[in-house]
N, C-alpha and C positions, 0 to 999 in steps of 0.2 A: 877199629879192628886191626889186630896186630899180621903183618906179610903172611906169616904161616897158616892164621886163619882165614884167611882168604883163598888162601892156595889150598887148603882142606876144601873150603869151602866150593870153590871154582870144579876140584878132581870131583866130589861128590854130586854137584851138577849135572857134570856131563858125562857120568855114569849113572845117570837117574834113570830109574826106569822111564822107558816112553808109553806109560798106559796112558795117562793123562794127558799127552800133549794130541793127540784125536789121527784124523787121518791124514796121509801121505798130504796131499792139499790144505788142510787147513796147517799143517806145521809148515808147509811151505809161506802161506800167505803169513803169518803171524813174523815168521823168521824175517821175511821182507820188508815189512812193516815195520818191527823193527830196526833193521838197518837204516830202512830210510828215515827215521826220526832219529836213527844216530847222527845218520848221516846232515840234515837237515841242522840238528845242533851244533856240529861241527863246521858249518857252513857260516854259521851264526858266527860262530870264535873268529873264525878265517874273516870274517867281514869287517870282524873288532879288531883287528892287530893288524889288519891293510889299510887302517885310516886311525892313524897314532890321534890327530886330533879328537877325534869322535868316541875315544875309548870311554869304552861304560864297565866297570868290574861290576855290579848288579847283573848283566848282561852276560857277560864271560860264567860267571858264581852259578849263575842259573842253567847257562848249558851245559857245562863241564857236571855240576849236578844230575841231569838230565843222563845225560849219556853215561855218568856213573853207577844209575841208577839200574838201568835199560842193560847195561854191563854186568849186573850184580842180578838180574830178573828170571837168570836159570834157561839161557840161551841154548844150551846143550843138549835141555830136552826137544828142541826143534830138528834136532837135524839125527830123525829116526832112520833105520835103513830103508831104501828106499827114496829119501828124496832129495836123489841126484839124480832124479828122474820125474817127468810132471810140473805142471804147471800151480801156482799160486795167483795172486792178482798178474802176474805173465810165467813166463818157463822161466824154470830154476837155472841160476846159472852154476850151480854146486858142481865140482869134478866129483867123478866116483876117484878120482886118487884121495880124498876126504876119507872115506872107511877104510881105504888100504893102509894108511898112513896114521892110524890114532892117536901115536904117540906125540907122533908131530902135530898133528890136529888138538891135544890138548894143550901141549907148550906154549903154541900163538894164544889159544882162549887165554889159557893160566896169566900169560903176558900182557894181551890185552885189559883184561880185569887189573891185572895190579898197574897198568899204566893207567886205565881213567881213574882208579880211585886217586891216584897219588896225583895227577891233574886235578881233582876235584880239590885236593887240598894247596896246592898252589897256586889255583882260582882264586883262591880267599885270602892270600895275599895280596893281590890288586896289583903287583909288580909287576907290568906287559913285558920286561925281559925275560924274567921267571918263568911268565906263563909260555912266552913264544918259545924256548924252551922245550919245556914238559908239553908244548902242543904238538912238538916237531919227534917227538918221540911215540904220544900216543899215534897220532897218524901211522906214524913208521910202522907200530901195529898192527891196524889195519892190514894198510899194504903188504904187508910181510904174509901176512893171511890170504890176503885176496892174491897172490903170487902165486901161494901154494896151491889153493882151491876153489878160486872162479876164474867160470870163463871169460874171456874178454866181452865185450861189448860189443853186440854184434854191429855190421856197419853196413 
């Protein structure tokens, strides 16, 4: 897919209607769920490129995969009005500055999205400079998101 269609792709996402994605609770639990199986893949990569001996590009190829995929699965419909409030498999850490802020709330998606696909495709290189790289970017992603819109971790 060519940058532009993706970015059509991503804007039309996360202005989807929310009939299908169900109740305040279940787009909480699904939105989590996801994460953590981004999260979980990315934890996988970080394992691969902390131990240069042990690298597996099979390994790498398949989560950057993963989390491409999980990227590209229409994340936008989870996060209906409403659930920056309520609980999921535990309480949402979402800010209500998320709905105040839409514009910026699609830029990080938009951004996120085109960072795991184009991680996805420097996975398949096998190149661990290359990848650690395009890793240290997609994270930055994330983070960049989870800055503007979750809460911390409670302690």
């Amino acid at each position: 897919m060519t940058k532009l269609s993706l970015l059509l792709t991503s804007v039309v996402l996360l202005n989807a209607g929310l009939s299908h994605a169900g109740p305040i609770e279940d787009q909480i639990k699904y939105r989590q769920s996801a994460y953590s199986f981004i999260g979980w893949n990315t934890n996988k990569i970080k394992a691969q490129l902390d131990k240069p001996e042990t690298f597996s590009k099979e390994e790498v190829i398949a989560a950057a995969n993963a989390i491409a995929a999980a990227a590209n699965s229409g994340l936008g419909a989870l996060y209906g009005s409403g659930t920056d409030q309520g609980e999921g498999w535990r309480k949402t850490r979402l800010k209500s500055e998320f709905f105040q802020k839409p514009d910026e709330a699609k830029k990080l998606a938009t951004t996120f999205n085109l960072e795991a696909n184009e991680f996805a495709k420097v996975a398949e290189t096998g190149d661990p400079v290359q990848i650690k790289v395009k890793f240290g970017k997609l994270t930055q992603s994330c983070k960049a998101c989870h800055d503007s819109f979750r809460e911390k971790d409670p302690k």
